[in-house]
Predicted model as a PDB file, atoms N, CA, C, CB and O in Angstrom, pLDDT in the B-factor column:
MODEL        1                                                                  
ATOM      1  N   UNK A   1       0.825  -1.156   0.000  1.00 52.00           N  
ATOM      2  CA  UNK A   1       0.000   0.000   0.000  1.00 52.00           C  
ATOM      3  C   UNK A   1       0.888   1.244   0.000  1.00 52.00           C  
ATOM      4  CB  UNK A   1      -0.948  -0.016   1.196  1.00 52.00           C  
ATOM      5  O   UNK A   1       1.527   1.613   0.985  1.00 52.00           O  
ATOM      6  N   UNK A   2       0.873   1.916  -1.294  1.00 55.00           N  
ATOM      7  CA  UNK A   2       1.768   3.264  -1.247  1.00 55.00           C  
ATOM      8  C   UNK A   2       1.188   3.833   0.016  1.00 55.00           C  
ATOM      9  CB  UNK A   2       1.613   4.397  -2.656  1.00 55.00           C  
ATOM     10  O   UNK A   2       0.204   3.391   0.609  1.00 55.00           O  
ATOM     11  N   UNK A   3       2.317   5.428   0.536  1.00 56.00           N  
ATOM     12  CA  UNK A   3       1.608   5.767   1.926  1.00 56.00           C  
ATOM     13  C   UNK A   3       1.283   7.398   0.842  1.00 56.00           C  
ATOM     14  CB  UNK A   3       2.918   5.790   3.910  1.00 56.00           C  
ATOM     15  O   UNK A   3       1.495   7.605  -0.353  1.00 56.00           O  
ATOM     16  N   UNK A   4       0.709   8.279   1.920  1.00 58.00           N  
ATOM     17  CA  UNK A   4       0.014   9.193   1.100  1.00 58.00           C  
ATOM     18  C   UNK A   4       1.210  10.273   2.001  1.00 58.00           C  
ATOM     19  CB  UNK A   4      -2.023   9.335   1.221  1.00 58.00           C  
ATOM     20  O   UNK A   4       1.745   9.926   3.054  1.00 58.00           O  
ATOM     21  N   UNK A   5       1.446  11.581   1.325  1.00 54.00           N  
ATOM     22  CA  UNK A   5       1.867  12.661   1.596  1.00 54.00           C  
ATOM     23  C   UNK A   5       0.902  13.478   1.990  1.00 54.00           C  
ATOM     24  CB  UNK A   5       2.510  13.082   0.728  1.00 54.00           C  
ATOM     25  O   UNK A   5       0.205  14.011   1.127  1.00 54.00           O  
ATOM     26  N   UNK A   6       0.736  13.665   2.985  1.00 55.00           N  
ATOM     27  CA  UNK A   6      -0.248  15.090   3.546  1.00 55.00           C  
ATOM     28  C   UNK A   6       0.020  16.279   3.099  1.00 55.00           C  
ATOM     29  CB  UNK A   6      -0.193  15.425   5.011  1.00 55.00           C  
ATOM     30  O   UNK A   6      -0.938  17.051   3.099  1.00 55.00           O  
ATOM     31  N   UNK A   7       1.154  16.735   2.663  1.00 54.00           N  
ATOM     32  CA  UNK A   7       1.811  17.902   2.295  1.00 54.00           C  
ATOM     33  C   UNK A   7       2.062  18.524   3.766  1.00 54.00           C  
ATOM     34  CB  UNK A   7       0.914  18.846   1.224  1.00 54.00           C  
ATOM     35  O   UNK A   7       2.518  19.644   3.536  1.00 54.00           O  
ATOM     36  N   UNK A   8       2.005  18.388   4.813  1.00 52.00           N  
ATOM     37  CA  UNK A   8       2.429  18.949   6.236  1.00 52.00           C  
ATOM     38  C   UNK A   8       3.941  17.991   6.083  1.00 52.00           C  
ATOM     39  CB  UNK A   8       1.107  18.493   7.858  1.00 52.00           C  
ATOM     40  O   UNK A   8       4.198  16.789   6.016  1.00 52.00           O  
ATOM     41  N   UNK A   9       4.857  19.464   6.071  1.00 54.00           N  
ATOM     42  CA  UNK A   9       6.399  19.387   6.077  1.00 54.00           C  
ATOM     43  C   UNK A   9       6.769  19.098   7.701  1.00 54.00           C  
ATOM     44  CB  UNK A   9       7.148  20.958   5.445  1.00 54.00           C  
ATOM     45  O   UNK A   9       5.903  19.324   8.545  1.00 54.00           O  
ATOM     46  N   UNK A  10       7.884  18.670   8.033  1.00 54.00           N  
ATOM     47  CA  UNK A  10       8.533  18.369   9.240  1.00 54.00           C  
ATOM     48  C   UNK A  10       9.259  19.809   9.762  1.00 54.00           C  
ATOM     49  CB  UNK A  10       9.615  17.105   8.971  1.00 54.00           C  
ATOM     50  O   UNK A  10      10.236  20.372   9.267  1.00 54.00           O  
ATOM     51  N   UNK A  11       8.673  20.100  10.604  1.00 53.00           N  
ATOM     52  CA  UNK A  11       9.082  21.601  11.458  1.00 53.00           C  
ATOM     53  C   UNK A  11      10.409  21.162  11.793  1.00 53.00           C  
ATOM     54  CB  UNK A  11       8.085  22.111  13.027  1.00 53.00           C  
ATOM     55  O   UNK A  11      10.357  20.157  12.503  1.00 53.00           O  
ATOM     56  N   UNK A  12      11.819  21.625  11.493  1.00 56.00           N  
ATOM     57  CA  UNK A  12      13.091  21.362  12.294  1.00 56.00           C  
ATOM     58  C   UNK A  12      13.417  22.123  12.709  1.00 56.00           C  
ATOM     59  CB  UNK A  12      14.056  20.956  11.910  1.00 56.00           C  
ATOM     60  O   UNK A  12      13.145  23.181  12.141  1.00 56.00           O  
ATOM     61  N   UNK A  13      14.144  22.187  13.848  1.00 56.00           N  
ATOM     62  CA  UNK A  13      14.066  22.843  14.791  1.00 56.00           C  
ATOM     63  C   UNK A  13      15.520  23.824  14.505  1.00 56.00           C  
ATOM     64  CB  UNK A  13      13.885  21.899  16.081  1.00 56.00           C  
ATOM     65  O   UNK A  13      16.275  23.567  13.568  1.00 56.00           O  
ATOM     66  N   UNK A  14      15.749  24.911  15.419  1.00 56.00           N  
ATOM     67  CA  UNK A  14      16.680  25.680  14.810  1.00 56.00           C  
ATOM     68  C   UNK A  14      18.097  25.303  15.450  1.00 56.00           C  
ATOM     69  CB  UNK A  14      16.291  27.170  14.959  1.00 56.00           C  
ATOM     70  O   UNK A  14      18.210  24.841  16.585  1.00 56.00           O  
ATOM     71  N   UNK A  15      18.845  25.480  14.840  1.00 66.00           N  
ATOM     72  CA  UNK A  15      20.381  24.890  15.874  1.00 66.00           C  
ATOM     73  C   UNK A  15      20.474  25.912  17.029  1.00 66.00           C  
ATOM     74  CB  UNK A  15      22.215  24.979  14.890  1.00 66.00           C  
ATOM     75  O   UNK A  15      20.162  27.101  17.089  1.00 66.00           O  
ATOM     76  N   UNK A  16      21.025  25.028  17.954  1.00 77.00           N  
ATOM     77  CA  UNK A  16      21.454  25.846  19.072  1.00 77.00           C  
ATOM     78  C   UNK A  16      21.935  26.528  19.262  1.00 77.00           C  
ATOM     79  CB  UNK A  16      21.792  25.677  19.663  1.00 77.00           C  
ATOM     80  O   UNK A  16      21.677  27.109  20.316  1.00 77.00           O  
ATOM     81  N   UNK A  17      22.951  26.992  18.472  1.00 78.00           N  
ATOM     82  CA  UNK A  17      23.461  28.293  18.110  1.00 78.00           C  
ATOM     83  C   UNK A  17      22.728  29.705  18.169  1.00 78.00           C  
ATOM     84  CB  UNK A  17      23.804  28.132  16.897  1.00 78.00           C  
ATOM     85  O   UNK A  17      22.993  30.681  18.871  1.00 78.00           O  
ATOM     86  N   UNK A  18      21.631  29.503  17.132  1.00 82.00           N  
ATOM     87  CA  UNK A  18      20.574  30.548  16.859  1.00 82.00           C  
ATOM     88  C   UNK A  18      19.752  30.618  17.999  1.00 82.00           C  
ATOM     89  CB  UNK A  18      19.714  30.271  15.631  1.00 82.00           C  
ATOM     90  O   UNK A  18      19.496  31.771  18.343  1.00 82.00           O  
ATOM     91  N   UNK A  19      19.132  29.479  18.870  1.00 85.00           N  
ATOM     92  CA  UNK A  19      18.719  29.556  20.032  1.00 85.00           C  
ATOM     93  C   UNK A  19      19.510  30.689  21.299  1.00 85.00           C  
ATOM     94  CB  UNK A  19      18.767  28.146  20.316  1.00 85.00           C  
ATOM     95  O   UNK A  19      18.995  31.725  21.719  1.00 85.00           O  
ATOM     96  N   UNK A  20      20.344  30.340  21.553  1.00 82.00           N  
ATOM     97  CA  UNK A  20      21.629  30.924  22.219  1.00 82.00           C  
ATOM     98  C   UNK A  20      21.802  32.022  22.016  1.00 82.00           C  
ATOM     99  CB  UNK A  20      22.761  30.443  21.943  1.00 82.00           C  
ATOM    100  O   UNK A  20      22.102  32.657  23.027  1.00 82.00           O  
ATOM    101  N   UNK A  21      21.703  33.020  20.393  1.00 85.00           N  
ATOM    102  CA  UNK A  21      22.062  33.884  20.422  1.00 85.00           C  
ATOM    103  C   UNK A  21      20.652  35.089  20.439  1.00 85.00           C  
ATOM    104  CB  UNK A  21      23.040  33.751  19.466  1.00 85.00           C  
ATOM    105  O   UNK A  21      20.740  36.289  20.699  1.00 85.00           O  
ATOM    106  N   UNK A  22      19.476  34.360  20.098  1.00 87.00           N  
ATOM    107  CA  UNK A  22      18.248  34.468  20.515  1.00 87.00           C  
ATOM    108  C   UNK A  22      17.872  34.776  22.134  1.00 87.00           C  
ATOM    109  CB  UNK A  22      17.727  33.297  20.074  1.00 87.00           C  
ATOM    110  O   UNK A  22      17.127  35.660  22.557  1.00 87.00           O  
ATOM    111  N   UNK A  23      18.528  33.895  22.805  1.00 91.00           N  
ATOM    112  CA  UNK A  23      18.211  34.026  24.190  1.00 91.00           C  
ATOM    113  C   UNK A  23      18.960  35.446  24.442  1.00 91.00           C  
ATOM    114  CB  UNK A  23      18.753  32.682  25.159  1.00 91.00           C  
ATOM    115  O   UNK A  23      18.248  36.351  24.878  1.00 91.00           O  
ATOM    116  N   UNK A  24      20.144  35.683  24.240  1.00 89.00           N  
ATOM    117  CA  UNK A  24      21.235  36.593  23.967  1.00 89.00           C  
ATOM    118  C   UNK A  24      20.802  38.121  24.123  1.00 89.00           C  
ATOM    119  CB  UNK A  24      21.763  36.315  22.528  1.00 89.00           C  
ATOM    120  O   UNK A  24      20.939  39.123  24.823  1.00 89.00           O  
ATOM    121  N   UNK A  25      20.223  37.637  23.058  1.00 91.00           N  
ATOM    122  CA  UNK A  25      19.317  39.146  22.421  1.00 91.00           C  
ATOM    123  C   UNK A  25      18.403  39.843  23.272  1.00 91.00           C  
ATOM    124  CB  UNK A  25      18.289  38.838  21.163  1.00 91.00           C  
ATOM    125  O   UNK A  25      18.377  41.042  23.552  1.00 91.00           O  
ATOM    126  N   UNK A  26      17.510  38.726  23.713  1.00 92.00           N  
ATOM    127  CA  UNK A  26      16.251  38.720  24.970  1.00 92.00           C  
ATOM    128  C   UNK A  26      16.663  39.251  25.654  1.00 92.00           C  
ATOM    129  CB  UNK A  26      15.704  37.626  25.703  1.00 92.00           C  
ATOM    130  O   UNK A  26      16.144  40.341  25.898  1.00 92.00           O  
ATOM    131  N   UNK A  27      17.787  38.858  26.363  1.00 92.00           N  
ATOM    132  CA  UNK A  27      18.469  38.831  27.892  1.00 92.00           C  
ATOM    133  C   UNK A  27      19.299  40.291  28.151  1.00 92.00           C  
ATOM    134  CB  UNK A  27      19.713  37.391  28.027  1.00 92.00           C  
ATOM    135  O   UNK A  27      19.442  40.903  29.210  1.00 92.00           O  
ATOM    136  N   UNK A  28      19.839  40.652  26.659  1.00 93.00           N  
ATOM    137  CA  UNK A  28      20.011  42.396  26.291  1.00 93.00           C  
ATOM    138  C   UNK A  28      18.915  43.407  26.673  1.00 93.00           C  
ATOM    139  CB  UNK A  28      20.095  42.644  24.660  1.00 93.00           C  
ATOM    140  O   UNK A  28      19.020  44.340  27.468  1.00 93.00           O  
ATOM    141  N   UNK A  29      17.816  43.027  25.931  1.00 93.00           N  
ATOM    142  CA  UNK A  29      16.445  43.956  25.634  1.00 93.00           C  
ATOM    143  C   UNK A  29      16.136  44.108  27.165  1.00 93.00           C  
ATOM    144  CB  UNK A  29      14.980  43.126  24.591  1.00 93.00           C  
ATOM    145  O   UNK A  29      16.006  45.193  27.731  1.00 93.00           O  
ATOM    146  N   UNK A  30      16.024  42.736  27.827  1.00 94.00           N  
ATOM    147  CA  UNK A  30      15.132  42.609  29.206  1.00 94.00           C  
ATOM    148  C   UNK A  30      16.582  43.831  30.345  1.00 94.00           C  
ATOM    149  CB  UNK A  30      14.907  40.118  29.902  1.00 94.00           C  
ATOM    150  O   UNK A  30      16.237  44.467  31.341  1.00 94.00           O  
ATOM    151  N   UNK A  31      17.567  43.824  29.974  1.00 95.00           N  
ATOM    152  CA  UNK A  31      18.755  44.472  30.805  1.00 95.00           C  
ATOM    153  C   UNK A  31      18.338  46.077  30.062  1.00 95.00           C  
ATOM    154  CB  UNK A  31      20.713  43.660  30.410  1.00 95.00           C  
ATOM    155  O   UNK A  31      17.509  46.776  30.644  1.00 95.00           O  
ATOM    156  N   UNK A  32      18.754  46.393  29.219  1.00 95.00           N  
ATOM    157  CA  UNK A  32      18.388  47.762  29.223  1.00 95.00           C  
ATOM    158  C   UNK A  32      16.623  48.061  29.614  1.00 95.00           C  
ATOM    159  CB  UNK A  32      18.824  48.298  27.670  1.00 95.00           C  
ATOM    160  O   UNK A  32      16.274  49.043  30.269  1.00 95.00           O  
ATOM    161  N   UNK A  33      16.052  47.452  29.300  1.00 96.00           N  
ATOM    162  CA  UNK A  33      14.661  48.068  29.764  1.00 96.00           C  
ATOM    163  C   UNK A  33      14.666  48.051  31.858  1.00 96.00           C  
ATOM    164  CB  UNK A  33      13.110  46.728  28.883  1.00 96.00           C  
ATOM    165  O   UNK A  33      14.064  48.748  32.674  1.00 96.00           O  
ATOM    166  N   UNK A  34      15.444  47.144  31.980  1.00 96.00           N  
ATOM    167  CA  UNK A  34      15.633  47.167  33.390  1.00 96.00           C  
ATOM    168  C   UNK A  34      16.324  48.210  33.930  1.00 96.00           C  
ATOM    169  CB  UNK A  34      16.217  46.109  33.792  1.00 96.00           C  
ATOM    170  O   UNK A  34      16.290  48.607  35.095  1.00 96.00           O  
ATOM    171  N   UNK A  35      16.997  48.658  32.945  1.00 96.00           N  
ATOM    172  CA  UNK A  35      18.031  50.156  33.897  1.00 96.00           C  
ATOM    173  C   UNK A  35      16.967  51.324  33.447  1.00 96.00           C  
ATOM    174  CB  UNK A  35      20.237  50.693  33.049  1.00 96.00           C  
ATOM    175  O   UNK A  35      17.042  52.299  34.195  1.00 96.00           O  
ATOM    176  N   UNK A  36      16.047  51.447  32.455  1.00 96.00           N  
ATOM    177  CA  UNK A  36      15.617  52.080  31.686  1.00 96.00           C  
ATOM    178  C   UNK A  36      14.277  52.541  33.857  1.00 96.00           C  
ATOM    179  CB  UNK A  36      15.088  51.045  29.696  1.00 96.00           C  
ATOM    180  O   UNK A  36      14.393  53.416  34.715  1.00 96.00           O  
ATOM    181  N   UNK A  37      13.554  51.657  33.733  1.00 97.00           N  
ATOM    182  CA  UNK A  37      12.679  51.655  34.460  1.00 97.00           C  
ATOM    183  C   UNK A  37      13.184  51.996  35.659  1.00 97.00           C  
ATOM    184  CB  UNK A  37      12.055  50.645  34.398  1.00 97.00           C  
ATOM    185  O   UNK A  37      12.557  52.678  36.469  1.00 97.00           O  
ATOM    186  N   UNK A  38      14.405  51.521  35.860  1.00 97.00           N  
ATOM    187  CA  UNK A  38      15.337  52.092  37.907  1.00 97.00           C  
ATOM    188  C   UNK A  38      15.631  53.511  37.378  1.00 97.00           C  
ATOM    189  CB  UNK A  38      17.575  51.011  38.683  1.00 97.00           C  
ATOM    190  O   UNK A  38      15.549  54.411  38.213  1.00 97.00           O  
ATOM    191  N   UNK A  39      15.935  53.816  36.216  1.00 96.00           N  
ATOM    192  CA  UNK A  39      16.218  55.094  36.157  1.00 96.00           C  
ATOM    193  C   UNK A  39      14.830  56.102  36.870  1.00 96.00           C  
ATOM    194  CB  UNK A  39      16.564  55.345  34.538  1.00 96.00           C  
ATOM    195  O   UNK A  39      14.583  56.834  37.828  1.00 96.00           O  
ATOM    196  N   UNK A  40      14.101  55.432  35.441  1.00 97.00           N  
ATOM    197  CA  UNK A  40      12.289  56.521  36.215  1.00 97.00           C  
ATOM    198  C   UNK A  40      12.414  56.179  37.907  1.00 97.00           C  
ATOM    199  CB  UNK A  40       9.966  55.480  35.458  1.00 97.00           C  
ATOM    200  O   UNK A  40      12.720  57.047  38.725  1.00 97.00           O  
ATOM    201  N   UNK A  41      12.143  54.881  38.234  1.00 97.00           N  
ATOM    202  CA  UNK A  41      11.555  54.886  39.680  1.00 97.00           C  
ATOM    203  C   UNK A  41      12.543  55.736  40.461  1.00 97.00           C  
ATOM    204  CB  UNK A  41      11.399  53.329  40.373  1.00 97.00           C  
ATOM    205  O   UNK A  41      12.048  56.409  41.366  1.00 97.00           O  
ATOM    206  N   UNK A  42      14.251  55.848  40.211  1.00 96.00           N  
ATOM    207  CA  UNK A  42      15.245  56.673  41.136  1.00 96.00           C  
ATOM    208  C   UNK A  42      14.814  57.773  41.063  1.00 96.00           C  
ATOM    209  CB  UNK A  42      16.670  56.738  40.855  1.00 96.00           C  
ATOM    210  O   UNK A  42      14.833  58.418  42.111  1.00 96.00           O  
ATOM    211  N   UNK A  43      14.167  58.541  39.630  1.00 96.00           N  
ATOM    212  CA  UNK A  43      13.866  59.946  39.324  1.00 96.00           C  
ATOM    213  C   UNK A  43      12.817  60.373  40.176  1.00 96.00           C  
ATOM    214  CB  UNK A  43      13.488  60.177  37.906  1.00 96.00           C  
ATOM    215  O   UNK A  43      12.842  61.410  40.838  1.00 96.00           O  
ATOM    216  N   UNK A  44      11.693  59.364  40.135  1.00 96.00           N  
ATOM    217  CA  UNK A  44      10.157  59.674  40.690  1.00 96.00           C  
ATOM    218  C   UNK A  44      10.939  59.391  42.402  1.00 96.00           C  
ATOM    219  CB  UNK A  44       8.461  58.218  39.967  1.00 96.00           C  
ATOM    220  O   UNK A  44      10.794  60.505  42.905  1.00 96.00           O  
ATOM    221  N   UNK A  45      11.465  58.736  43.194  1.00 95.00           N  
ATOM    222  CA  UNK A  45      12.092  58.489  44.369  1.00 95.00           C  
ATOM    223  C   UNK A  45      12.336  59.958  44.585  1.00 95.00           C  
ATOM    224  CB  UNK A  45      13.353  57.467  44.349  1.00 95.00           C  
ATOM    225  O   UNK A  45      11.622  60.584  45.369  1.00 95.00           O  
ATOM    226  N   UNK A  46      13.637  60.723  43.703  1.00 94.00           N  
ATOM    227  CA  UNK A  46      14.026  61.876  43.991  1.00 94.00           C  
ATOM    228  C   UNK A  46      12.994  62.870  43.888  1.00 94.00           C  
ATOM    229  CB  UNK A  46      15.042  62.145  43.290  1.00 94.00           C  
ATOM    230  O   UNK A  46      12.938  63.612  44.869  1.00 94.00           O  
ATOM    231  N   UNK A  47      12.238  63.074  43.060  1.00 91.00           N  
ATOM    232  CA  UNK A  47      11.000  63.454  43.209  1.00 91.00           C  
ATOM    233  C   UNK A  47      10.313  63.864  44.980  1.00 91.00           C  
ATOM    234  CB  UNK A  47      10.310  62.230  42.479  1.00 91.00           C  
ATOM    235  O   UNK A  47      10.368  64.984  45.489  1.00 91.00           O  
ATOM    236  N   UNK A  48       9.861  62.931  45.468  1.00 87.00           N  
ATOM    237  CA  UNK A  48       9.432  62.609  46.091  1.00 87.00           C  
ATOM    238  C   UNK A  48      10.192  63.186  47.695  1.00 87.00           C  
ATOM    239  CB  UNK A  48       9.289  61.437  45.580  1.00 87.00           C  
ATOM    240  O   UNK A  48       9.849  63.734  48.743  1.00 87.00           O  
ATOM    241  N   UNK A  49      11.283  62.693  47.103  1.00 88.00           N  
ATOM    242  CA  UNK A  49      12.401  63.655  48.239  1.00 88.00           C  
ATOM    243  C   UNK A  49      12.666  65.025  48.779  1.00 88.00           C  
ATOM    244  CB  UNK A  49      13.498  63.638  47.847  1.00 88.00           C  
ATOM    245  O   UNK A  49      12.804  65.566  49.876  1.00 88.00           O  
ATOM    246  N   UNK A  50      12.675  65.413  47.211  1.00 87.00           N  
ATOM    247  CA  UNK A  50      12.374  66.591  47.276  1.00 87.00           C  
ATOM    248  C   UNK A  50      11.763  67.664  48.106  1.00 87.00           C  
ATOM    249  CB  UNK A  50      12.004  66.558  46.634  1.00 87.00           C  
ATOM    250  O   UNK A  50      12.105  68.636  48.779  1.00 87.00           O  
ATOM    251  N   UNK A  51      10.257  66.755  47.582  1.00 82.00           N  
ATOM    252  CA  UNK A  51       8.631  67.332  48.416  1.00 82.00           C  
ATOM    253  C   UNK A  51       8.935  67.277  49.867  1.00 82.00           C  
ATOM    254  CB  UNK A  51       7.028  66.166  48.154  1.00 82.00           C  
ATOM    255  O   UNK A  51       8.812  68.275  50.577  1.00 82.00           O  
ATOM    256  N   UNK A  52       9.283  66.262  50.268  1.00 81.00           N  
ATOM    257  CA  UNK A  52       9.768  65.598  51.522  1.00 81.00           C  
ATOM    258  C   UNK A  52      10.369  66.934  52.307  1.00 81.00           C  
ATOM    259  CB  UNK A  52      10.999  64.281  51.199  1.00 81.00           C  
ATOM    260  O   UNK A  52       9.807  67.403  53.297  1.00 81.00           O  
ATOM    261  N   UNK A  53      11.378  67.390  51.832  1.00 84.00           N  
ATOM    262  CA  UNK A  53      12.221  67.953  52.595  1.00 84.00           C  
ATOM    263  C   UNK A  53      11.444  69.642  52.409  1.00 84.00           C  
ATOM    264  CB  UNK A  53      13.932  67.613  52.044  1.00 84.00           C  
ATOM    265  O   UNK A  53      11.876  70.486  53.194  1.00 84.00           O  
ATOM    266  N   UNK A  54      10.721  69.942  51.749  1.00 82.00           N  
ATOM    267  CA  UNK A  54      10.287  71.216  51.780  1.00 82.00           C  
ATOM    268  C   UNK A  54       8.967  71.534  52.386  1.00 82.00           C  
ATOM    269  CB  UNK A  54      10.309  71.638  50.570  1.00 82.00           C  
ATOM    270  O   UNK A  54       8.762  72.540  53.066  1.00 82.00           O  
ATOM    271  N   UNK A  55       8.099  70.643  52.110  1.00 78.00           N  
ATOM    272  CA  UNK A  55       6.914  70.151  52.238  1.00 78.00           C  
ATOM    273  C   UNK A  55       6.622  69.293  53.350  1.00 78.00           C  
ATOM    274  CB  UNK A  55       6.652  69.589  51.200  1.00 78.00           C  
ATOM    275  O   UNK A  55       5.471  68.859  53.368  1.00 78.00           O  
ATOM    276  N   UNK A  56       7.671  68.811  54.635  1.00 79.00           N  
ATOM    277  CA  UNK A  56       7.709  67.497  55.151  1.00 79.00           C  
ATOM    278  C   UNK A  56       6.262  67.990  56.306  1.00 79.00           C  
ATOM    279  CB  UNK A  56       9.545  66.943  55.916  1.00 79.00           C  
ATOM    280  O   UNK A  56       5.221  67.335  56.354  1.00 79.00           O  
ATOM    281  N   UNK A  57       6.440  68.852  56.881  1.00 78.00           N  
ATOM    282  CA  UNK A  57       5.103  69.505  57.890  1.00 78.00           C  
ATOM    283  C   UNK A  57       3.812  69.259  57.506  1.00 78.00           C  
ATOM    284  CB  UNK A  57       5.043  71.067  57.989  1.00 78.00           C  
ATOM    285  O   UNK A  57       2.974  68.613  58.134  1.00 78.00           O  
ATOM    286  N   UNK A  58       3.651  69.976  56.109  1.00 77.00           N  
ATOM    287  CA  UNK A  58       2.049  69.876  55.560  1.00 77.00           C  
ATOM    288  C   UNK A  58       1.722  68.421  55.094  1.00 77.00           C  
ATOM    289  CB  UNK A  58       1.755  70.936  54.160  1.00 77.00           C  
ATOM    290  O   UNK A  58       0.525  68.207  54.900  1.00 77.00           O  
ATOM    291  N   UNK A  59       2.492  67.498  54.906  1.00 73.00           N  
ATOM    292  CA  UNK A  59       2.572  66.107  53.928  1.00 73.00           C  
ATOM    293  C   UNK A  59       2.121  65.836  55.803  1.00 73.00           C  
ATOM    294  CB  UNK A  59       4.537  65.293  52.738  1.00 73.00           C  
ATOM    295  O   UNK A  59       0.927  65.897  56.096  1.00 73.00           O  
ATOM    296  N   UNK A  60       2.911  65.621  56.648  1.00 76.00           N  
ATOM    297  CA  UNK A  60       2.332  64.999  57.743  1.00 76.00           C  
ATOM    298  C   UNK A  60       0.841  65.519  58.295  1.00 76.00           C  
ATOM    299  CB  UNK A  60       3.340  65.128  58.782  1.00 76.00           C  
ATOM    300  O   UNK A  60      -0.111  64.846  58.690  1.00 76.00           O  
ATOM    301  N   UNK A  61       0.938  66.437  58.219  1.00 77.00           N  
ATOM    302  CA  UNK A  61      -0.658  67.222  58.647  1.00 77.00           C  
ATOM    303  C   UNK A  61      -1.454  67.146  57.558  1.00 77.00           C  
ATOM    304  CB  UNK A  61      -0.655  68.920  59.043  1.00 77.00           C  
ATOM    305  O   UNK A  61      -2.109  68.160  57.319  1.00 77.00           O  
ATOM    306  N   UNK A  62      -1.588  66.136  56.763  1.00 78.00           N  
ATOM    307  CA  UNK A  62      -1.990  65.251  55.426  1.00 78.00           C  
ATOM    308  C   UNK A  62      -2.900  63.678  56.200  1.00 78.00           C  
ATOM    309  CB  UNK A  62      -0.102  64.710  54.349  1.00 78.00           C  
ATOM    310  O   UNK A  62      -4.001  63.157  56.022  1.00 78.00           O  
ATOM    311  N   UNK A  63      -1.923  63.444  56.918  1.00 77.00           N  
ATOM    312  CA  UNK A  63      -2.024  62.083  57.298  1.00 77.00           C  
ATOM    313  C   UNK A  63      -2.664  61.975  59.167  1.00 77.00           C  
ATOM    314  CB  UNK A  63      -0.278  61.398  57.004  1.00 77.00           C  
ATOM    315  O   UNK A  63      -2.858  61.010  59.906  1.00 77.00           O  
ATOM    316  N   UNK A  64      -2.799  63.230  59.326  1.00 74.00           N  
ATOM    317  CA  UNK A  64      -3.143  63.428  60.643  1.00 74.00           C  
ATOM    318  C   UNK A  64      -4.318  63.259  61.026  1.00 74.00           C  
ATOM    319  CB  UNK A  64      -2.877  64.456  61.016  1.00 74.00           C  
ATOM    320  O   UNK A  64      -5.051  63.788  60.190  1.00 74.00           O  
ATOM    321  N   UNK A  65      -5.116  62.640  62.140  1.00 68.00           N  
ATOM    322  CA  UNK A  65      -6.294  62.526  62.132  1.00 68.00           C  
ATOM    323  C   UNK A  65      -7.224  63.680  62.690  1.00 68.00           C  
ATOM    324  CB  UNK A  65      -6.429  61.449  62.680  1.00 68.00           C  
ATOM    325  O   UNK A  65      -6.920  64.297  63.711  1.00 68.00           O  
ATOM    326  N   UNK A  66      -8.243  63.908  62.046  1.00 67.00           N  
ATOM    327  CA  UNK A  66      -8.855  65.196  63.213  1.00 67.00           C  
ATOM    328  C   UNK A  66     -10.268  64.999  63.825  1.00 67.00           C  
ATOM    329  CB  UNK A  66      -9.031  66.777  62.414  1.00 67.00           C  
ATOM    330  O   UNK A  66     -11.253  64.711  63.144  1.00 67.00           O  
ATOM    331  N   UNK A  67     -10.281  65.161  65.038  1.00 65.00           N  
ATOM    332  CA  UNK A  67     -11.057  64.872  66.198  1.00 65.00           C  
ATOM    333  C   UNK A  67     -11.615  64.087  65.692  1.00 65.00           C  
ATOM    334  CB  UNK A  67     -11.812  65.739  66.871  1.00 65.00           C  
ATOM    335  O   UNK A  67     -12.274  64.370  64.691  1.00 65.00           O  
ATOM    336  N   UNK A  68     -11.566  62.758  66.203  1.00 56.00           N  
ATOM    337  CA  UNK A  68     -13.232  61.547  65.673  1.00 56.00           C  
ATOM    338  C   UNK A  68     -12.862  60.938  63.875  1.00 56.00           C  
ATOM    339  CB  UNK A  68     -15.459  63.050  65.492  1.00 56.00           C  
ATOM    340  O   UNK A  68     -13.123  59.792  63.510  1.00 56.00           O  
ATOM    341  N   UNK A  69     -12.626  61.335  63.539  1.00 53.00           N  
ATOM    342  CA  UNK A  69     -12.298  60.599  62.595  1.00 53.00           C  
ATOM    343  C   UNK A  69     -11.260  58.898  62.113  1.00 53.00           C  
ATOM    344  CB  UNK A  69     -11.944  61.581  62.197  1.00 53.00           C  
ATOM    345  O   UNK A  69     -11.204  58.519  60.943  1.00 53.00           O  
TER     346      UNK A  69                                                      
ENDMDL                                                                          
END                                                                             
């Protein structure tokens, strides 16, 4: 009994090489977007410091409770 061809080709897989340098690449992108984001949060931190030190009185009398509440 001849066998039949489906026409669905055999997926091969890529050498490890290309894997590797794939991961490579990832592992770049994911490192700069990581300094990218400590940069903002250090900025918004300093930010915040800022307010802190000029502002530190009214920011607490923010959080203060008044009578009964």
């Amino acid at each position: 009994m001849p066998t039949r061809d489906s026409g669905e080709q055999q997926h091969r897989s890529r050498p490890a090489e290309d894997q590797v340098e794939e991961t490579a690449e990832v592992a770049a992108d994911l490192a700069e977007r990581k300094e990218a984001l400590d940069a903002d949060i250090d900025a918004i931190l300093e930010d915040i410091d800022e307010a802190l030190e000029t502002n530190a009185e009214e920011f607490v009398r923010g959080f203060v409770q008044k009578g009964g509440q």
